[in-house]
C-alpha positions in Angstrom: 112.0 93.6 97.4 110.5 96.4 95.8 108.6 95.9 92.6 109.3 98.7 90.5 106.9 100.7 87.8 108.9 99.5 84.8 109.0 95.9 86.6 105.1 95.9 86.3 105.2 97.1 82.8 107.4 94.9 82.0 105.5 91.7 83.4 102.2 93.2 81.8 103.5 93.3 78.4 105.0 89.6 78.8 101.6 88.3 80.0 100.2 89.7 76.7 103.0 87.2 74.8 101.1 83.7 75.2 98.1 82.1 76.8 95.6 84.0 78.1 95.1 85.6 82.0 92.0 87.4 83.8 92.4 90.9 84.3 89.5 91.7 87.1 88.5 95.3 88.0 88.6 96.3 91.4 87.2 99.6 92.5 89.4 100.6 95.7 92.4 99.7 97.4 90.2 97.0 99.8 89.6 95.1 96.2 92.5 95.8 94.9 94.6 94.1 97.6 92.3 91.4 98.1 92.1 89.9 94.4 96.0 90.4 94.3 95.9 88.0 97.7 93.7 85.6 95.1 96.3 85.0 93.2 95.5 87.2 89.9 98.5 88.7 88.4 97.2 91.9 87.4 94.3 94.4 87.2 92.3 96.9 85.8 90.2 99.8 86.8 86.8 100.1 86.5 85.6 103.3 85.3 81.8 102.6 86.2 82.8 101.0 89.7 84.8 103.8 90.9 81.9 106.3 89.8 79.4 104.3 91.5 81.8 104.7 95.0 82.1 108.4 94.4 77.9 108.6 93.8 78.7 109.4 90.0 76.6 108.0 87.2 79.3 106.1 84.7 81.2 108.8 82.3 80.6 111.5 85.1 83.7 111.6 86.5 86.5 114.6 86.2 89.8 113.6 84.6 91.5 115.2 87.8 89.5 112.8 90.2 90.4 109.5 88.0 94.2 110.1 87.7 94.0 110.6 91.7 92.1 107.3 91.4 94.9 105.7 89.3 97.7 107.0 91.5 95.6 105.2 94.4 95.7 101.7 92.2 99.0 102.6 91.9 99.9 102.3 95.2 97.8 99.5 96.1 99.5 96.8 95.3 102.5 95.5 93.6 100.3 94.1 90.6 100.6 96.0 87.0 97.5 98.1 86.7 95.5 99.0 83.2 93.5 101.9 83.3 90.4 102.5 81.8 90.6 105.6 80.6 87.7 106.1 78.9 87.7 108.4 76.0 91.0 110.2 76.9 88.5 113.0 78.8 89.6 115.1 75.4 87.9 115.7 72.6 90.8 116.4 69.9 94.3 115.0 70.1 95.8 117.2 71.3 93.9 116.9 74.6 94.1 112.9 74.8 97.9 113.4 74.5 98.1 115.6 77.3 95.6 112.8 79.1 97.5 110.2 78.2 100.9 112.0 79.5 99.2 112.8 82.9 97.5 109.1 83.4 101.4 107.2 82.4 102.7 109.5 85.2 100.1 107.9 87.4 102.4 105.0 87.1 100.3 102.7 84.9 101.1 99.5 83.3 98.4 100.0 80.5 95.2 102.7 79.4 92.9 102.1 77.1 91.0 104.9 75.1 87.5 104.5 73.4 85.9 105.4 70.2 82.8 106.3 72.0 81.7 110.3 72.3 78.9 109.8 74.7 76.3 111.4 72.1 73.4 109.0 71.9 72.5 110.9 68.5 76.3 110.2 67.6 77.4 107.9 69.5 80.8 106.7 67.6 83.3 109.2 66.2 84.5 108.4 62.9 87.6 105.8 62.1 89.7 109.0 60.9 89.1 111.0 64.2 89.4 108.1 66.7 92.7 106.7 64.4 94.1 110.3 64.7 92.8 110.4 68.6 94.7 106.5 69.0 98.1 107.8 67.3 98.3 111.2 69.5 97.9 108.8 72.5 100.7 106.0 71.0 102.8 109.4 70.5 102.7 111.0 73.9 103.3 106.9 76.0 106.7 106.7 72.9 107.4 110.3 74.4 107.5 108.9 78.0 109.2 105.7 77.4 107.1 103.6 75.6 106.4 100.9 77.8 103.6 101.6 78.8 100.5 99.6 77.1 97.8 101.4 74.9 94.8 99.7 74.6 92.5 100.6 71.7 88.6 100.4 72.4 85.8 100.3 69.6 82.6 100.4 71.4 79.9 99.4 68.5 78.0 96.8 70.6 78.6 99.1 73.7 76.9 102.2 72.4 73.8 100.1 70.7 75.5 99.9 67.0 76.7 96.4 67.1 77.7 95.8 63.5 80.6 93.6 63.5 82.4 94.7 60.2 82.3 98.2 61.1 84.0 97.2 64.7 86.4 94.8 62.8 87.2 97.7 60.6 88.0 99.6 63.3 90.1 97.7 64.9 92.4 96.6 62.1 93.1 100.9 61.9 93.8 101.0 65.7 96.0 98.6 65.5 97.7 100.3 62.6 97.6 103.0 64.6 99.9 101.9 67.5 97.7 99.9 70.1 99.2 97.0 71.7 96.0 95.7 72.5 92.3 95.5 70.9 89.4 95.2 72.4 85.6 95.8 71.7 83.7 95.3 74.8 80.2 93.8 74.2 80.8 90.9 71.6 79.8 87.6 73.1 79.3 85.1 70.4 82.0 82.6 69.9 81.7 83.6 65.8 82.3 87.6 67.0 85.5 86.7 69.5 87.0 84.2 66.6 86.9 87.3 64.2 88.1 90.0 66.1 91.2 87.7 67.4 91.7 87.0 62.9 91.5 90.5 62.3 94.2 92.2 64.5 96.3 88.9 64.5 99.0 88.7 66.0 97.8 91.7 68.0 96.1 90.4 71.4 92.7 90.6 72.0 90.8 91.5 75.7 87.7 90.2 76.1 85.1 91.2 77.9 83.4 89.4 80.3 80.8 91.3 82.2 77.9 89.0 83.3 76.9 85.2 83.7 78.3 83.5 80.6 78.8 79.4 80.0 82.1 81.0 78.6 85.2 79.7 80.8 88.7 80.6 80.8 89.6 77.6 78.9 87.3 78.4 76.5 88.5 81.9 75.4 91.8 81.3 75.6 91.0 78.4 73.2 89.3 80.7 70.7 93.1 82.6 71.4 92.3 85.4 72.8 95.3 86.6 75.3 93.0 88.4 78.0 89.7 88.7 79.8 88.2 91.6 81.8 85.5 91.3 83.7 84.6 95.2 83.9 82.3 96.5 87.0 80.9 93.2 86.7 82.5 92.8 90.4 81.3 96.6 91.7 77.7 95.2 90.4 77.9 91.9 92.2 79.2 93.9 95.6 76.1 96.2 95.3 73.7 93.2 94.1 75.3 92.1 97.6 74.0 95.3 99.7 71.1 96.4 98.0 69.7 92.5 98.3 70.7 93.1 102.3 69.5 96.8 102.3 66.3 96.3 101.3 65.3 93.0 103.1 65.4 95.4 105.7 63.9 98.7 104.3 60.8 96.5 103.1 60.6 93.7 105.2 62.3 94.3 108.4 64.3 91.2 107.3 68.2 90.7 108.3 68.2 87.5 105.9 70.3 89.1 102.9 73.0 88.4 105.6 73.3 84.9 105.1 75.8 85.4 102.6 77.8 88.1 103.9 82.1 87.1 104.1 83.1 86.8 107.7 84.3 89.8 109.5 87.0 87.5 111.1 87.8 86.4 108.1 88.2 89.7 106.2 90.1 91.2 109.1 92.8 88.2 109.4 93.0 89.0 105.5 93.5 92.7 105.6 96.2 92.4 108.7 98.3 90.0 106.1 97.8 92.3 103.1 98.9 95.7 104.8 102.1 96.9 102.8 
């Protein structure tokens, strides 16, 4: 049976509803098909994986080469797919409603856009300017149907200004401004994660998850937040994988970092199952 775009919106927005799920980021259609054969009931795109595979630096990647990117997710697999967006590659919103149209035609479940600008001197734009940026992009998804997710992203411990009010502040007025989601990657401490999930209430919260953390499932969806990304956490630990292997035999002449390489047999029996 085919499972149609608004059938994947559909289930995405119901999985935001109660408990709490893991929304991992593949980089390609190989990881994509493979962590919906693992059982996960949707995804996310990565922005800094998918650079990294195109030998772009994180943030260096045209808006015409991501929505191809997103229509590839797309078609990857039948799982909704949230895209990370990044900053709506716009500056004012007029141009982040005219992203925002282009990546829902992709076929999205969900996008998310950032408060970041990528200025180290400035690195956040104000609340007024990302609030107005947020409601252009609410605006142009309501245009289109509205059932697509917007996901609304204050980067403060991201971009190296991690003051919690300020974030908090932030995204209380996203929220007000028509995200369905909140999320402000960086915050680790159970005392941050409690008071983002207060202050947007009944809103759900994503969490980030992006290195070795005592943290379990359990335990975040405890603290109540609905879900957990794991951003190019997953693209790092592949390349952790081949650089480990890579150089063992650049500067050693070693072929140990093989040891824990997945079986080809294995991988191929996979891959013959998962073809659509």
């Amino acid at each position: 049976m085919t499972v149609t775009i608004q059938d994947r919106r559909a289930a995405f927005r119901a999985l935001h509803q109660q408990g709490c799920f893991v929304l991992p980021n593949p980089w390609d259609v190989g990881s994509a098909r493979m962590l919906q054969g693992l059982g996960f009931r949707a995804l996310a795109t990565t922005s800094s994986g998918y650079a990294w595979s195109q030998a772009h630096a994180d943030g260096q990647v045209s808006r015409a080469m991501v929505l191809e990117h997103l229509r590839t997710m797309v078609a990857a697999t039948d799982l909704p797919v949230n895209a990370d967006f990044e900053s709506g590659y716009a500056i004012d919103p007029e141009g982040v409603a005219e992203s925002v149209r282009m990546a829902v035609a992709t076929g999205v479940a969900g996008l998310s856009i950032e408060d970041s600008t990528g200025d180290p001197e400035h690195p956040l734009r104000s609340i007024d300017a990302s609030v107005a940026r947020l409601r252009a992009a609410r605006a142009a998804i309501d245009e289109a149907g509205g059932d697509t997710l917007l996901v609304g992203r204050a980067e403060n411990f991201i971009v190296g200004k991690p003051d919690l009010e300020d974030t908090l502040a932030r995204l209380r007025a996203y929220a007000d401004a028509g995200a369905d989601c909140l999320y402000a990657p960086g915050i680790r401490t159970r005392e941050q994660i409690a008071a983002v999930v207060v202050a947007v209430a009944p809103k759900p919260v994503n969490l980030l998850i992006g290195s070795a953390s005592a943290l379990t499932v359990g335990d975040v969806a405890a603290m109540g937040v609905r879900r957990i990304s794991v951003g190019g956490a997953l693209a790092r630990a592949a390349w952790g994988g081949f650089l480990r292997a890579a150089r063992g035999i650049a500067e050693r002449g070693s072929f140990d970092g093989f040891a824990d390489a997945a079986s080809g047999t294995d991988l191929n029996a996979f891959f013959k199952r998962a073809r659509p």
